[in-house]
ZAMARGU-4260 file (C-alpha; in steps of 0.2 Angstrom, whole numbers, plus 5000, padded with zeros to 4 digits):
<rodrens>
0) 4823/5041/4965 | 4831/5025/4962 | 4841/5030/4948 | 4847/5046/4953 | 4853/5038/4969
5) 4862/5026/4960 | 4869/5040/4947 | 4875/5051/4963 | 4884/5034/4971 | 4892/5033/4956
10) 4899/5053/4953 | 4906/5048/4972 | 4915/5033/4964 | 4924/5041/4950 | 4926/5055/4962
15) 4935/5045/4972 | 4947/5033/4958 | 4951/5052/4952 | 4956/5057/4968 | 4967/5042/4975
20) 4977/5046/4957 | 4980/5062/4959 | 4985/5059/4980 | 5002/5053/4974 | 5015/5062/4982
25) 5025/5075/4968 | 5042/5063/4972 | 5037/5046/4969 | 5026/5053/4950 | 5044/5061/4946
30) 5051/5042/4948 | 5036/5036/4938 | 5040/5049/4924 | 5058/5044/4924 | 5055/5026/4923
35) 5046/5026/4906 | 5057/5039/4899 | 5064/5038/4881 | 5080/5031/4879 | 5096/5038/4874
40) 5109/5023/4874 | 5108/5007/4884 | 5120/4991/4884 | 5128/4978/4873 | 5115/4963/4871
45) 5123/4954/4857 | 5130/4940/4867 | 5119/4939/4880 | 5105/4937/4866 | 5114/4922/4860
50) 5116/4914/4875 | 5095/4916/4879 | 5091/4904/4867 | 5102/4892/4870 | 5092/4877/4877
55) 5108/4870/4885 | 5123/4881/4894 | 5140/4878/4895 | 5150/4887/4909 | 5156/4901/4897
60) 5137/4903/4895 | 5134/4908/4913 | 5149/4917/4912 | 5142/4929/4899 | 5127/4931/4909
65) 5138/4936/4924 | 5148/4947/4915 | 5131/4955/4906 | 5125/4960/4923 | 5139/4964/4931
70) 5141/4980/4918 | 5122/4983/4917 | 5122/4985/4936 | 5141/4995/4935 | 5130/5006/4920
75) 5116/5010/4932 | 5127/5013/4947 | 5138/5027/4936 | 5125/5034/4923 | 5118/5050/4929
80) 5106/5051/4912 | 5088/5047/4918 | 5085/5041/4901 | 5101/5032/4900 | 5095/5021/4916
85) 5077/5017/4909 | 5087/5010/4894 | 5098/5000/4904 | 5085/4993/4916 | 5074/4988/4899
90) 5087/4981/4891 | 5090/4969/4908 | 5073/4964/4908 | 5070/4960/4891 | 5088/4949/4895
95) 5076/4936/4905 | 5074/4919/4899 | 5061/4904/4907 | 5078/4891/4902 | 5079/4882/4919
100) 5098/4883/4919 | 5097/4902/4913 | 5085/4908/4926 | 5094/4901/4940 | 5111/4911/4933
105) 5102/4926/4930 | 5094/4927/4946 | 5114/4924/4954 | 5121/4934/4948 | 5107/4949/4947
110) 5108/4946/4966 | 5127/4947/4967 | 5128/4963/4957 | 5113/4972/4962 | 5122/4969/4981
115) 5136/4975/4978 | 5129/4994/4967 | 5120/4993/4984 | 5136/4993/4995 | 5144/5003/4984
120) 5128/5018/4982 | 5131/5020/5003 | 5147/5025/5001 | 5144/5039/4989 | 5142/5058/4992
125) 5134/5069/4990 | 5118/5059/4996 | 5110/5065/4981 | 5119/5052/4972 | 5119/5040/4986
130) 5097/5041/4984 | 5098/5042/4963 | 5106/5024/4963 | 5099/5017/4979 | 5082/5020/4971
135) 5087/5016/4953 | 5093/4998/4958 | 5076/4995/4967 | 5068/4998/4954 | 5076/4985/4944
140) 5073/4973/4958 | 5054/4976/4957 | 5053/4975/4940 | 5064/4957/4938 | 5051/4951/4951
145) 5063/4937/4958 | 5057/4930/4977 | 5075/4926/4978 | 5082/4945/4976 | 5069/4950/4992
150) 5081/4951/5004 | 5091/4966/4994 | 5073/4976/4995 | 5069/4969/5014 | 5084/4980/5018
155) 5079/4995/5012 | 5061/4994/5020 | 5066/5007/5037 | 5077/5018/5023 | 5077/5036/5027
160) 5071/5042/5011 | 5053/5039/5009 | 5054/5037/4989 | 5065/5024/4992 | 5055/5014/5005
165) 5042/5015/4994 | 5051/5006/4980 | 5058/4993/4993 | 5038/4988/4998 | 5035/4989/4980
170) 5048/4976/4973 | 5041/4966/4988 | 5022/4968/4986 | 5021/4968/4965 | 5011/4954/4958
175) 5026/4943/4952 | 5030/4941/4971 | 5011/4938/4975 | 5011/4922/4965 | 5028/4915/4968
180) 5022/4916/4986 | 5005/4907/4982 | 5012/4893/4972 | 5017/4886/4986 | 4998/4879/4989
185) 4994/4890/5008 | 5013/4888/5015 | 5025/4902/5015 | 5041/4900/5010 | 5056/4907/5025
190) 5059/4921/5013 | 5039/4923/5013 | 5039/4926/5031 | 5054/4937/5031 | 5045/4948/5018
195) 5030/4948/5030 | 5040/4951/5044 | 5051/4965/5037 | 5033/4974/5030 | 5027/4972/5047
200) 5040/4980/5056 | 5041/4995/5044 | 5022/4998/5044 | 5022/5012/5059 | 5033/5022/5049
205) 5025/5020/5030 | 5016/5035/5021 | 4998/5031/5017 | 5001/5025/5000 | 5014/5012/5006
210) 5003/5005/5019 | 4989/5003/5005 | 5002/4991/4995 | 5007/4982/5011 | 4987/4981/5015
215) 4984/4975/4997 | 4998/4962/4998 | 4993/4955/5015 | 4973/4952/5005 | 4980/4943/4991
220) 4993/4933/4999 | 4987/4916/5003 | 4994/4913/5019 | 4989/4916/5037 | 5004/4929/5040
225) 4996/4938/5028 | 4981/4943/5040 | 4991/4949/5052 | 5000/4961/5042 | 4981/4967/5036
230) 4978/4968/5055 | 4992/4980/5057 | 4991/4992/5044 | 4973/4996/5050 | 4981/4995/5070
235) 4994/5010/5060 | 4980/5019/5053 | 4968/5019/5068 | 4981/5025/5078 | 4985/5038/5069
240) 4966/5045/5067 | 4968/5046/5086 | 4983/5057/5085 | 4975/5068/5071 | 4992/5062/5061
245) 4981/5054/5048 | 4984/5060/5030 | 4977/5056/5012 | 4960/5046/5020 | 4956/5040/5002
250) 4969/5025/5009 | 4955/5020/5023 | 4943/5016/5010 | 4953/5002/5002 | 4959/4995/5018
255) 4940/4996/5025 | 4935/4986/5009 | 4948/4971/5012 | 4944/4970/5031 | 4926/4969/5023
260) 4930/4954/5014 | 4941/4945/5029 | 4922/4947/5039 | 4913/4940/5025 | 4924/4925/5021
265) 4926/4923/5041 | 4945/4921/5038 | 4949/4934/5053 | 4935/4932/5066 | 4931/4947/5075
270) 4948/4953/5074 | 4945/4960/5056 | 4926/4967/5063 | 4935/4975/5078 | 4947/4986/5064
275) 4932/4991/5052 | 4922/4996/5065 | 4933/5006/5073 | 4942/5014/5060 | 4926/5019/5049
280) 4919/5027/5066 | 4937/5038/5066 | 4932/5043/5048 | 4913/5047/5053 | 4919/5056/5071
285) 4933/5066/5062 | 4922/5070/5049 | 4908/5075/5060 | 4919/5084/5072 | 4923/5097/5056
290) 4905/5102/5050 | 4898/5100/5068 | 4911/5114/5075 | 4925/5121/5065 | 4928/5115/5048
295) 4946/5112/5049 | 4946/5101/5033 | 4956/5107/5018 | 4942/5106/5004 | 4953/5091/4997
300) 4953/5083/5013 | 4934/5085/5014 | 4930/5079/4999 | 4941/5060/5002 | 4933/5057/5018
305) 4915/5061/5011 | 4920/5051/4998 | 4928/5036/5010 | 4910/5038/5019 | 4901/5036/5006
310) 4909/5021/4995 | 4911/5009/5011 | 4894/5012/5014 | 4888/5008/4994 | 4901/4993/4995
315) 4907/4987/5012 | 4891/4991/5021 | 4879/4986/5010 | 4888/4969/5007 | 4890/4965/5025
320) 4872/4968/5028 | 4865/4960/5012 | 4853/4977/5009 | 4852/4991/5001 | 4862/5007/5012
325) 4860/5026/5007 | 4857/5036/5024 | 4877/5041/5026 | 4876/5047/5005 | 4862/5057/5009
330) 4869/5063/5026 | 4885/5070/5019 | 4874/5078/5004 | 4864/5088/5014 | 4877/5091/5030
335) 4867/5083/5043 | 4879/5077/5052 | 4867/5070/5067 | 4862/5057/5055 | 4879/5053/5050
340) 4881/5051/5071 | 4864/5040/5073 | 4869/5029/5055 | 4886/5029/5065 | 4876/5023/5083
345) 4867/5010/5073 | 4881/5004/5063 | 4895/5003/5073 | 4886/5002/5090 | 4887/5017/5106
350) 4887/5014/5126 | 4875/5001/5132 | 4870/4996/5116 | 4880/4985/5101 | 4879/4989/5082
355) 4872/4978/5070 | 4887/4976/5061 | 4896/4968/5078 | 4880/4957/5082 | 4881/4950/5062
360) 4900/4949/5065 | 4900/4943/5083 | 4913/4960/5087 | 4916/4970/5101 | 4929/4984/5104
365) 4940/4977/5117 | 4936/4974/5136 | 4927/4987/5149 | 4936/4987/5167 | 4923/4974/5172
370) 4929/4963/5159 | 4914/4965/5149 | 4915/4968/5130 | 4912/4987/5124 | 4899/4993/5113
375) 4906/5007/5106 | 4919/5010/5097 | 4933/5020/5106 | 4929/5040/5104 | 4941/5051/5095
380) 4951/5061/5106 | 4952/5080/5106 | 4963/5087/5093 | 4981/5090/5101 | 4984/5109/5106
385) 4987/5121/5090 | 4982/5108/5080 | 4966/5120/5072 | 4982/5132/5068 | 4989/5121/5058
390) 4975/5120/5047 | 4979/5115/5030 | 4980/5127/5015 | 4968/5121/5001 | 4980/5121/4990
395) 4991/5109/5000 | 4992/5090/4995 | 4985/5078/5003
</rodrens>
């Protein structure tokens, strides 16, 4: 029983990897098909090639290198050809060099061009064109990885287009940026916090997948303001559950996993406790709600909260309580959603009585009017009026 247990937890897990990869949105894979596209042409790297070698620089050196990037950036602001671009934003990345004197050129002027095919994309029509370079110009910022080009993605951050917000989080949150930001031994630079601060403000307005960069950023980051941005994203995403706006749940399971991890280290208090709890009662309540009345899950939809259920219950759960968990798995297998609601009581806690996870975790859910501490997490409110109309198509992505 043990094995097949075990072999059924796992069929949920690749379910799930399988699921989270096709829940990308049909713009932003378009972008990731464009970006490792065959070249065509690119640019002239003949001189600039010289010059990264050199292990000293005159001033005609760093003027080459200001004059490479200015017609690389002009090149991507102009080209049209999407193969064309991928040339030109490979051949400015192969164009990098660790020379001290080198770098800190590059990065100058990399700034000072990228800024100005910025200024320039605003002003071009239609806003086809406007989006084309706006996006191909963040792209090249995440890819050169350079704490001191932020800025020029922070402004992008509350962008209309939600492709290019994407990009902006992304040249913000990508793994270069991560470690420039934790070499500096638990401080955070000013451009540290702005980036923080800037994610933070853009997190109501994010699709799923942004928030689960931003989520993944703020767990790796080294730094407290870091843990307030985890905070936040979950604050967006439990908020949403209670409007019934939430989409793609397969998100839920990664931010339940790092608040997971903020209980266990301690790092958070009860402040990380009080954000599991009540957004893996939102997944269980919303979840319950559709088999125990009208099923108004798409199939798709179904299948990511069964499978967000399930794996924080095999990972998150079974870590913060130190023993083995199955009684969710085998609730959703057989439909029984009054033992998903009593897993749920004994879990997460009801009126009058506290969970075990809060009494391990020392967690309630906010105040009662008497001041006292509530028990139960808060109950999902009834689905706005027409939402069941609105039901999804099964076909529809998620």
């Amino acid at each position: 029983m043990e094995n097949s247990d075990r072999l059924e937890s796992d069929r949920f897990r690749e379910s799930m990897i399988t699921k989270k990869k096709e829940a990308i949105d049909a713009v932003l894979a378009v972008f990731l098909v464009l970006a490792v596209s065959l070249p065509l042409q690119g640019i002239d790297t003949s001189e600039i090639e010289t010059v990264r070698h050199k292990s000293v620089l005159e001033e005609a050196d760093r003027q080459i290198i200001d004059e490479f990037l200015a017609g690389a950036v002009n090149e991507l602001v102009k080209t049209r050809d999407f193969t064309t671009v991928s040339k030109i934003r490979r051949d400015i990345l192969a164009s990098r060099s660790d020379q001290v004197q080198y770098a800190e050129q590059f990065s100058v002027s990399a700034h000072k061009h990228i800024s100005e095919g910025l200024k320039a994309a605003d002003e071009l029509t239609p806003k086809e064109n406007r989006f084309r370079v706006v996006l191909n110009l963040l792209i090249l910022v995440d890819g050169l990885e350079d704490l001191r080009l932020a800025d020029l993605a922070i402004e992008k951050l509350n962008d209309e287009s939600a492709a290019v917000r994407y990009w902006a989080v992304h040249a913000l949150t990508n793994s270069g940026i991560k470690a420039q930001l934790n070499s500096t031994g638990g401080s955070i630079s000013q451009t540290g916090k702005r980036i923080i601060e800037g994610l933070r403000k853009a997190v109501e307005k994010s699709e799923p997948e942004v928030m689960e960069l931003m989520a993944r950023f703020a767990a790796d980051v080294n730094v407290a303001e870091g843990e307030d941005l985890l905070l936040d994203v979950a604050d967006a995403r439990i908020k949403r559950y209670a409007e019934w706006t939430a989409r793609k749940p397969l998100v839920d399971a990664t931010i339940l996993e790092l608040l997971c991890k903020r209980m266990i280290s301690g790092e958070a208090g009860p402040k990380a406790g009080r954000r599991f709890g009540q957004l893996y009662s939102y997944v269980m309540q919303k979840y319950i709600k559709s088999i125990s009345e009208e099923n108004f899950l798409s199939p798709e939809e179904k299948q990511q909260m069964e499978s967000v259920l399930i794996e924080t219950e095999q990972s998150s759960v079974q870590q913060l309580l130190g023993t083995p968990q199955s009684i969710i798995r085998r609730a959703v297998s057989n439909g029984d959603y009054r033992a998903i609601q009593g897993e749920h009581n004994r879990l997460l806690g009801e009126e009058g009585r506290a969970g075990v996870l809060a009494l391990k975790f020392n967690f309630d859910y906010g105040h009662n009017p008497d001041g006292s501490g509530r028990t139960a997490p808060l109950a999902l409110p009834e689905p706005p009026a027409g939402f069941l109309q609105q039901k999804p198509a099964p076909a529809e992505q998620l």
